[in-house]
C-alpha positions as CSV (number, residue, x, y, z in Angstrom):
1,X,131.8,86.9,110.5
2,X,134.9,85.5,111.8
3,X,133.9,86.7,115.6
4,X,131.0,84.7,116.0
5,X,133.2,81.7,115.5
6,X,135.0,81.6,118.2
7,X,133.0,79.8,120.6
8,X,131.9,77.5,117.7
9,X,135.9,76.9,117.1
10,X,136.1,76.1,120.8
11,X,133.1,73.6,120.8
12,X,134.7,71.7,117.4
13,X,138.1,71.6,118.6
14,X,137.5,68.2,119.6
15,X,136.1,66.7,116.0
16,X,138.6,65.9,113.3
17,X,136.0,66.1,110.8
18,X,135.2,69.7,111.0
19,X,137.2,72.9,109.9
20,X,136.1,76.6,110.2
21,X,137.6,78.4,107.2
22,X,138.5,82.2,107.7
23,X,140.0,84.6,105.6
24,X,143.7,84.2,105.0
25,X,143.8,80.9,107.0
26,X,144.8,77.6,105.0
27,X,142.8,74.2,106.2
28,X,142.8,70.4,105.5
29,X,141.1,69.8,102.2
30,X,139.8,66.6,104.3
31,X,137.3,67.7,105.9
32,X,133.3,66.2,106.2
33,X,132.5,70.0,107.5
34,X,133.6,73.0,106.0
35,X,132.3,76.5,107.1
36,X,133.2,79.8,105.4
37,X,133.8,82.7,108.3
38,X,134.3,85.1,105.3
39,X,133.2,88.6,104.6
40,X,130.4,89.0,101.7
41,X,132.4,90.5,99.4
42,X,135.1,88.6,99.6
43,X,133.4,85.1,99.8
44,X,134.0,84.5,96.0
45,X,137.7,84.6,95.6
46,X,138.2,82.4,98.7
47,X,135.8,79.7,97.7
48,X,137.4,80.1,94.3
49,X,140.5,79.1,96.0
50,X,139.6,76.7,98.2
51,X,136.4,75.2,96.7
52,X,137.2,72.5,93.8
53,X,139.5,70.5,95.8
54,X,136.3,70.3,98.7
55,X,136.4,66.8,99.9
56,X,134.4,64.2,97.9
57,X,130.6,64.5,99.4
58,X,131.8,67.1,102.1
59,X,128.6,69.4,103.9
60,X,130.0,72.9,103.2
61,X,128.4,75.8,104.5
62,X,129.1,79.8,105.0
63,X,128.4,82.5,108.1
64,X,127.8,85.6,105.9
65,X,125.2,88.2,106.5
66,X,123.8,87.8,103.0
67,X,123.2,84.7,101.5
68,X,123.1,85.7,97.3
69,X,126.9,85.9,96.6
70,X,127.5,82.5,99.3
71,X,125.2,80.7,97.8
72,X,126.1,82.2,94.3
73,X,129.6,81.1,95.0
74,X,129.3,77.5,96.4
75,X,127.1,76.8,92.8
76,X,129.9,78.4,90.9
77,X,132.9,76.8,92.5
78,X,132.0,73.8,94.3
79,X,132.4,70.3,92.7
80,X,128.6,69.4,92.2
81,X,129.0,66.2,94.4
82,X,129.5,68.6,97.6
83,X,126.7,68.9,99.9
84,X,125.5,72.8,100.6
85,X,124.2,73.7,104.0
86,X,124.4,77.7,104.6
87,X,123.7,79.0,108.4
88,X,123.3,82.4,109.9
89,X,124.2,82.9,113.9
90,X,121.3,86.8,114.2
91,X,123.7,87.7,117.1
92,X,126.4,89.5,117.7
93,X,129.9,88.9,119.6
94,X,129.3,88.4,123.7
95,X,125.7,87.4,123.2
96,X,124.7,84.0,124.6
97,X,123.8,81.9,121.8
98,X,121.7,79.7,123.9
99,X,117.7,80.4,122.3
100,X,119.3,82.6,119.6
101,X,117.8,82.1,116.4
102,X,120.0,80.2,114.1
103,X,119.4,80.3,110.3
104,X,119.6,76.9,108.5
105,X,119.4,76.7,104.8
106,X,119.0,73.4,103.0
107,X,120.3,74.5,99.4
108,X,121.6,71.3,98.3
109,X,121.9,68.5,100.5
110,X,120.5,65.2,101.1
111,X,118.4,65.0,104.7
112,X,121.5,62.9,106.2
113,X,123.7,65.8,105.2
114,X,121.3,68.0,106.9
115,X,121.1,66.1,110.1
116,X,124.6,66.4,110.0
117,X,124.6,70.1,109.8
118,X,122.0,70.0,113.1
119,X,123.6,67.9,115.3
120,X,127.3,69.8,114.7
121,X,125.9,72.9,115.4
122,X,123.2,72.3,118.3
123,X,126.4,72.8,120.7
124,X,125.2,76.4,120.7
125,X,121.9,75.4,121.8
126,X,120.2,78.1,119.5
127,X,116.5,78.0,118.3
128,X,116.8,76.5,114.5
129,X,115.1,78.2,111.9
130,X,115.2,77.1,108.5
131,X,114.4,79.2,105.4
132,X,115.3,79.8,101.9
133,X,118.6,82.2,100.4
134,X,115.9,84.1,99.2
135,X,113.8,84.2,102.7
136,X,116.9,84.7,104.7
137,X,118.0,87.8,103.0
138,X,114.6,89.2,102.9
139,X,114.2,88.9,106.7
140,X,117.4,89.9,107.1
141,X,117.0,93.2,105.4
142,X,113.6,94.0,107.4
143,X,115.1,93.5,110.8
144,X,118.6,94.3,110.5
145,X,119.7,96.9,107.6
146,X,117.5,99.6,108.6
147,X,118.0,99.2,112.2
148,X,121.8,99.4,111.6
149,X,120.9,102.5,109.3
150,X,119.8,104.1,111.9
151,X,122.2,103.6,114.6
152,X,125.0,104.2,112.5
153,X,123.3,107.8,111.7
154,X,122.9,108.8,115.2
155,X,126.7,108.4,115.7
156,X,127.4,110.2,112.8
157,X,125.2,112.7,113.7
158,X,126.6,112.9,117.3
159,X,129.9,112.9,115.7
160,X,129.0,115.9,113.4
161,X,128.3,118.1,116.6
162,X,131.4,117.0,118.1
163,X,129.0,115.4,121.1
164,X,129.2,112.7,123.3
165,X,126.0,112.3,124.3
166,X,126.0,110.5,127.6
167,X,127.4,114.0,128.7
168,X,124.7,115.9,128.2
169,X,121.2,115.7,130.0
170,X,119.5,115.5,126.7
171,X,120.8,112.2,126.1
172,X,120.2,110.6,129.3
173,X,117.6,108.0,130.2
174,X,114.8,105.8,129.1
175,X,114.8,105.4,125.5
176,X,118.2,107.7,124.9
177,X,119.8,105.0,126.9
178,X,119.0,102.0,124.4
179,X,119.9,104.6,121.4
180,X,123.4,105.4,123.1
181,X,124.8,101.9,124.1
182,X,123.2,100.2,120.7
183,X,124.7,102.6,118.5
184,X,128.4,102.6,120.5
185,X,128.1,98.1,120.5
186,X,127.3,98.7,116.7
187,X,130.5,101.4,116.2
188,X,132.6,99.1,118.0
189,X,132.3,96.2,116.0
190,X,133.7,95.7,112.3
191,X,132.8,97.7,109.3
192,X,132.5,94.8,106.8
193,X,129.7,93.3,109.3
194,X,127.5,95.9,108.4
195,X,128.5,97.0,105.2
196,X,128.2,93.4,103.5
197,X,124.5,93.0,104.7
198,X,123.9,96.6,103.8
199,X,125.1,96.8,100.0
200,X,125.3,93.4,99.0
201,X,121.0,93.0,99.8
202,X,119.0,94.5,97.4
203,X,116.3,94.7,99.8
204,X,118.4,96.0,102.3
205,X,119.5,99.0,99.8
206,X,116.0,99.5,99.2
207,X,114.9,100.2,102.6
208,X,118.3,101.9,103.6
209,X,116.9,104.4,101.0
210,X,113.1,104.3,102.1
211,X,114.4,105.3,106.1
212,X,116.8,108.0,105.0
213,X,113.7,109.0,102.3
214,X,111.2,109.2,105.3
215,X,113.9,111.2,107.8
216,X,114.3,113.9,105.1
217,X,110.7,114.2,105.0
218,X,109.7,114.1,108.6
219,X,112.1,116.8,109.1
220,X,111.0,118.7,106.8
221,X,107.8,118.6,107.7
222,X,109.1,119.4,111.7
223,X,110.6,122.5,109.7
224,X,107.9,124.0,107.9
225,X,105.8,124.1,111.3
226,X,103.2,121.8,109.9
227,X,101.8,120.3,112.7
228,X,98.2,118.5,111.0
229,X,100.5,117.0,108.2
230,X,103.2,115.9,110.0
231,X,100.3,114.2,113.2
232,X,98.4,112.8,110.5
233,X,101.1,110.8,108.8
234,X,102.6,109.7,111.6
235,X,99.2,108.3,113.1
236,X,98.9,106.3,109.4
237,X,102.0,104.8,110.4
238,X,101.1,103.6,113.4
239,X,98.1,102.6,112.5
240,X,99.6,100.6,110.1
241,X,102.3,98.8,111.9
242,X,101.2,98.5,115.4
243,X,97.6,98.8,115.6
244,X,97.4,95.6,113.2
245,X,99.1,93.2,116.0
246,X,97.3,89.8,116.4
247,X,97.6,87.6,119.6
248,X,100.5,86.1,117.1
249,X,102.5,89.1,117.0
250,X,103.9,89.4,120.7
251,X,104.1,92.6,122.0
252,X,108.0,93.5,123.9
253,X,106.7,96.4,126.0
254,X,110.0,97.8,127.8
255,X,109.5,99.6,130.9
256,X,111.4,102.7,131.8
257,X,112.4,101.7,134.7
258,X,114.7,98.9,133.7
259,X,115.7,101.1,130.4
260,X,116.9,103.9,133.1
261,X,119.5,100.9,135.0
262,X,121.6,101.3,132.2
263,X,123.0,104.8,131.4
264,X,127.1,106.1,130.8
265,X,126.2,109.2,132.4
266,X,123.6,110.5,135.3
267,X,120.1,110.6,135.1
268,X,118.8,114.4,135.0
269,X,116.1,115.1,137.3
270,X,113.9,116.0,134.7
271,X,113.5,114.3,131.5
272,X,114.4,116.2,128.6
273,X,112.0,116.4,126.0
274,X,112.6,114.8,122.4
275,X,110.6,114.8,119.3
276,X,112.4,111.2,118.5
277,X,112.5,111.8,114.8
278,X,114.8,108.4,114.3
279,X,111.5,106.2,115.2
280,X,108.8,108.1,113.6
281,X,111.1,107.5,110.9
282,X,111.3,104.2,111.5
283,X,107.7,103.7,111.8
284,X,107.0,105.3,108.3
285,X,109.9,103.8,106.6
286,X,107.9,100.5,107.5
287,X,104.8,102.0,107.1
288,X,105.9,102.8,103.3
289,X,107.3,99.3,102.5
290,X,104.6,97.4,104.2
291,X,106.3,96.2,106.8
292,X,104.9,94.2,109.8
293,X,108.0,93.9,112.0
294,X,106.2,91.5,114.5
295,X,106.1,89.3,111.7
296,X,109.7,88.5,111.7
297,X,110.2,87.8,115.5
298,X,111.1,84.4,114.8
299,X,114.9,85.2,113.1
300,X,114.8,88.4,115.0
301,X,118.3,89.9,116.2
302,X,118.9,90.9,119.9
303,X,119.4,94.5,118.8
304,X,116.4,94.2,116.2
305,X,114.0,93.5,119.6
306,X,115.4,96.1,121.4
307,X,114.7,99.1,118.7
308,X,111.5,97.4,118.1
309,X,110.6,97.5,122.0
310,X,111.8,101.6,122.1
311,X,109.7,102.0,118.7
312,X,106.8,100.5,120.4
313,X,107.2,102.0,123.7
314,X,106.8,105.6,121.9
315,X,104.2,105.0,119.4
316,X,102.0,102.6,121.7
317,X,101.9,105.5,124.5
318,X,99.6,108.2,123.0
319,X,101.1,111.0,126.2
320,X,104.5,110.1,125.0
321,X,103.8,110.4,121.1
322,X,101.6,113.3,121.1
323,X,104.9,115.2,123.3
324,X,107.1,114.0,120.3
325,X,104.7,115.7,117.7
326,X,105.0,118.6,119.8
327,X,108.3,118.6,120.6
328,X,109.0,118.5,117.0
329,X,106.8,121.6,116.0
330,X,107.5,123.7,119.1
331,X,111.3,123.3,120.4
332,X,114.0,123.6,118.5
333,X,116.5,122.0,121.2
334,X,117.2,119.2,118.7
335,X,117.1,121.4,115.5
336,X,120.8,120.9,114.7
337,X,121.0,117.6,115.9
338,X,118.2,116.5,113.5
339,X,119.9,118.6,111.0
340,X,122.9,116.4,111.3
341,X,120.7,112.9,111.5
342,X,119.4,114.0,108.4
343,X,122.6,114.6,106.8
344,X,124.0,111.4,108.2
345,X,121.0,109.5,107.0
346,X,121.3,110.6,103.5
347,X,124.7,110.1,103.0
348,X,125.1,106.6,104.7
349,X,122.2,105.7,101.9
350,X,123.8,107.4,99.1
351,X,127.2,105.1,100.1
352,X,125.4,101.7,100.1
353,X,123.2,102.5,96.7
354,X,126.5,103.3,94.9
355,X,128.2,99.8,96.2
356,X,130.5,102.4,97.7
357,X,133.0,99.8,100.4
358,X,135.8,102.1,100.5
359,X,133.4,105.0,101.3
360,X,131.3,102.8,103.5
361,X,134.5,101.6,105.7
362,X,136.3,105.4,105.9
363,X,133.1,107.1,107.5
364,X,132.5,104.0,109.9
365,X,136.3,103.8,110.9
366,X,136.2,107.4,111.4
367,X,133.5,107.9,113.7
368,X,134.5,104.4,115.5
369,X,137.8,106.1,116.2
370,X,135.8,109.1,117.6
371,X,134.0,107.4,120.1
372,X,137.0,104.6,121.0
373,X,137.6,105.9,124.3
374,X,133.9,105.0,125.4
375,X,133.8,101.2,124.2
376,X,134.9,99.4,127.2
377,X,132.0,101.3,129.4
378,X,129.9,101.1,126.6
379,X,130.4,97.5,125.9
380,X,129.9,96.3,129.5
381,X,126.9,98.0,130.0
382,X,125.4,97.3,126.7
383,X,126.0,93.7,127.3
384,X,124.1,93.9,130.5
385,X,121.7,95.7,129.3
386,X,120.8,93.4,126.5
387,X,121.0,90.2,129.1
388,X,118.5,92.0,131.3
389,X,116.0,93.0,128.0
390,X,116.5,89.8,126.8
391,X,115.3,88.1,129.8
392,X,112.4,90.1,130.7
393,X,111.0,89.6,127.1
394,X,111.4,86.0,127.0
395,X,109.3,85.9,130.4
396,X,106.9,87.8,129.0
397,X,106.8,86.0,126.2
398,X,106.5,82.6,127.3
């Protein structure tokens, strides 16, 4: 992801031994440190290209979402004397780097090589985590496919109804504000970030389908007025992801307060209420894969915590969640906005099972263009918002 490299770029400009390779751009072939900024699908023709005249025992490593086709490619076109150390920044652009997990992956190196790898890159002063190809795109796909997935539906959704939600008290407060700025930071970013991860992971496909699976049924459910079936699967599910936490598994527990400091428009006097069918899908779809997200904490993402903490903040308040089963049943005020998620949900699913990239960037580019006008706001407050998050969790964590 070529964005994330800026600040690393800045940080190495002063080492003649290290050169960040991005799409399009030609480098020295002399290099001891060679890192690919390349989108998954296209890391194979540029490795390809650049990758047999590597330096003799050069480290060379890659900054995609989803390690299988990197790794696949360095084995395929890298001279077998090269040294392979893959990394993975789980941030996004304007995050602070600084205790952010950072991904190491020792595929084929010798320990120097590695050492190497560790002290080039502690400049970002990041948390090092190392794990497997196979381990990283596992993780990966439980904390960051789905939770795209679901942003990335909401817009659509929002988009469908030809509705900016901010402008609208519905919309407007507590968890609506984490749901608004998230999905606008993930709109205004690049397509190819999310679609690589999405349809390049088979695990990541497999949930994708799982969430849009357990948002047709919910609804349907909400439909057919059946109040019992719908209470008692949605109490499985939280049974089963949140009410197996150990002392291991720390808690994030936002607090409505400092969710309400960061909304685009102005807080109604009354909170609206909301049967919040993205996160009681969200809870099932884990629920149905046997997924413990507190498990992952460690190579967690900024926006990962953040839907995690507004998951949890629902299902861990019995007031709140029995109001969401009852909103769901009882008020149709979000019938056709469901109706649209649902859509949405389906569709985006239906684009990353058929390896569909063309399909995948025109509906992103599309809605991003819809909502445009709203990034800069968007962007500034989402940034603070995920500082202040951020911070409060880590005190409560430590």
């Amino acid at each position: 992801m070529p964005e994330r490299f800026d600040a690393l770029a800045e940080e190495f400009q002063s080492s003649p031994n290290v050169e960040i390779l991005r799409t399009g751009h030609l480098v020295s072939r002399v290099s001891d440190y060679i890192i690919y900024s390349v989108e998954a699908k296209n890391i194979d023709a540029v490795v390809k290209q650049f990758g047999p005249s590597t330096k003799l025992g050069a480290v060379v490593g890659g900054q995609t979402s989803c390690k299988a086709p990197e790794i696949a490619a360095f084995e395929k076109h890298l001279p077998p004397d090269v040294h392979i150390v893959s990394c993975h920044s789980l941030h996004g652009p304007k995050v602070d780097p600084k205790g952010q997990p950072l991904v190491l992956i020792k595929h084929r190196a010798s320990d120097s090589a590695f050492e190497f790898v560790e002290q080039a890159l502690s400049c970002l002063q990041s948390t090092h985590v190392y794990l497997t190809r196979e381990q990283h795109d596992r993780i990966t796909a439980d904390t960051q496919a789905v939770t795209h997935a679901a942003f990335l539906s909401m817009g659509a959704a929002w988009n469908a109804n030809n509705q900016f939600p901010w402008e609208t008290a519905r919309y407007i407060g507590g968890i609506e504000n984490v749901k608004i700025n998230i999905t606008l930071r993930i709109y205004a970013a690049k397509w190819h970030v999310y679609a690589g991860l999405a349809i390049l992971n088979p695990d990541a496909q497999k949930q994708i389908k799982q969430y849009a699976e357990s948002v047709t049924e919910l609804f349907k459910l909400m439909l057919g007025g059946h109040r019992t079936e719908l209470r008692n699967r949605i109490m499985a599910a939280r049974d089963a992801v949140f009410h197996t936490a150990t002392p291991n598994k720390q808690e994030i527990l936002l607090k409505e307060d400092v969710l309400n400091q960061f909304s685009l428009g102005e807080l109604p006097e009354q909170r609206l209420k909301n049967n919040h069918l993205s996160l009681l899908a969200m809870v099932d779809c884990w629920w149905k894969l046997g997924i413990v997200p507190y498990d992952h904490m460690i190579c967690s993402t900024p926006l990962f915590r953040m839907w995690l903490g507004i998951t949890e903040y629902l299902f861990r308040n019995d007031k709140l969640l029995e109001e969401a089963i009852d909103t769901a049943i009882d008020d149709n005020t979000f019938r056709h906005d469901d109706l649209e998620f649902t859509f949405a949900a389906r569709d985006w699913s239906s684009r990353v099972t058929l390896g569909n990239f063309d399909g995948y960037r025109e509906k992103f580019e599309a809605i991003q263009k819809y909502f445009e006008p709203r990034f800069p706001d968007a962007t500034k407050l989402g940034n603070e918002m995920i500082k202040t998050i951020l911070e409060q969790t880590r005190e409560r964590g430590s």
